[in-house]
Steps between C-alpha positions, in 0.01 A plus 500: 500500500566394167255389215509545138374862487780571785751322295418660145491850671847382615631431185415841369715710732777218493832668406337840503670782677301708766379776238418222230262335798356847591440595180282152444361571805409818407377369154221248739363758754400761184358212333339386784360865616325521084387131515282625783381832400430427183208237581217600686453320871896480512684679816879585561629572842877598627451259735529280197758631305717511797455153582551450100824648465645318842375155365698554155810651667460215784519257180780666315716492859452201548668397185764789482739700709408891410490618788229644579221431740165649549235429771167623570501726768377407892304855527410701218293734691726527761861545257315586157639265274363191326854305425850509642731506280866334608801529245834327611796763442858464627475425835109489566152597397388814317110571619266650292069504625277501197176614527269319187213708364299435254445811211127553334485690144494889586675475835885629538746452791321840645168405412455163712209404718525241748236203383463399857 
């Protein structure tokens, strides 16, 4: 599907290399998550930002060869990850499940409760 969004987005991550394009990434999803709790009404989900981050790095694959390639998983209740991370090595395919949570002010890594 291309457009002109599709295409711009395209020519941001054109020539990058895979941590340049992560690092934009990156850059969108933390904008994204204050956009939306900083105005009253607005909602974030993972559900989003997971589907966020696999349209941009669908987009930047499509235009470049970095080898990596990231899915959302078939059953996250069932395996426990959100994403599936592929990265081409010599000879095949490094696999890495992410799991995508998002953090609220006063919470740590130890300190998370499920929002479900």
């Amino acid at each position: 599907m291309n457009n002109a969004i599709t295409e711009e987005i395209q020519k941001l991550y054109a020539g990058k290399d895979i941590s340049k394009i992560l690092s934009m990434i990156s850059i969108n999803v933390w904008n994204r998550i204050a956009f939306a709790r900083s105005r009253k009404g607005f909602k974030i989900y993972e559900t989003t930002i997971t589907q966020d981050i696999l349209h941009h790095l669908a987009l930047a694959s499509d235009i470049s060869n970095h080898g990596m390639k990231l899915f959302e998983a078939k059953s996250e209740k069932a395996n426990g990850n959100d994403i599936e991370c592929y990265i081409k090595v010599n000879g095949g395919f490094l696999f890495f499940p992410i799991q995508a949570k998002l953090m609220y002010s006063g919470s740590s890594c130890t300190d998370i409760t499920p929002t479900r």
